[in-house]
C-alpha positions, -999 to 999 in steps of 0.1 A, spaced: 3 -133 -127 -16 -112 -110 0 -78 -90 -11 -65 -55 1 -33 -46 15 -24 -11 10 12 -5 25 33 31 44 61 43 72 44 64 58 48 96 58 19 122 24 12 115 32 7 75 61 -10 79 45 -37 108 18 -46 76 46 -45 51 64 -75 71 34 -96 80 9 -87 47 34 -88 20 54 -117 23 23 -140 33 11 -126 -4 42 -131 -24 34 -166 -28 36 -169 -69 -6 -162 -72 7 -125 -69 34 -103 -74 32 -72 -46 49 -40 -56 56 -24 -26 57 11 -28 66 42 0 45 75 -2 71 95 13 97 88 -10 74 85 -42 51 114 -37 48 113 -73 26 75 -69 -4 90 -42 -25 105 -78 -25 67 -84 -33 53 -51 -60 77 -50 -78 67 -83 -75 30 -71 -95 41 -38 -67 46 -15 -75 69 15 -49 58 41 -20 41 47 -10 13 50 -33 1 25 -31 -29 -3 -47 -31 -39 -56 -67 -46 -70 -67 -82 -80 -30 -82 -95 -32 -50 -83 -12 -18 -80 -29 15 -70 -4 45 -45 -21 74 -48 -1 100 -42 36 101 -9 52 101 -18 83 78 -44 99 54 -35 101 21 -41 136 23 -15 143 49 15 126 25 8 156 -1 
């Protein structure tokens, strides 16, 4: 199975994505791993080599996809 990766910081923005991306992706094709900046600050070295550089973002297959804009990575350091 492949995994998708649902990377945000909590804010309304984030957490809008996280109820309409997510669950329309966890379908059995994927398995999404969703995972909150603010309370894993130890996880943004990661999202940045996979190309992160906001949030809400998703990784399908090692490939970023931005959602909207609710903060720059660089602002969750």
């Amino acid at each position: 199975m492949n995994t998708a990766t649902f990377f945000h910081a909590g804010c309304p923005v984030c957490v809008s994505a996280e109820q309409q991306f997510v669950d329309a992706l966890d379908t059995g094709r994927y398995r999404v791993e969703v995972v909150h900046l603010g309370e894993r600050k130890e996880r943004i070295a990661e999202a940045e080599r996979l190309g992160v550089k906001s949030v809400p973002a998703l990784v399908i297959d090692g490939q970023p996809f931005h959602i909207n804009f609710g903060a720059a990575l660089a602002d969750l350091k």
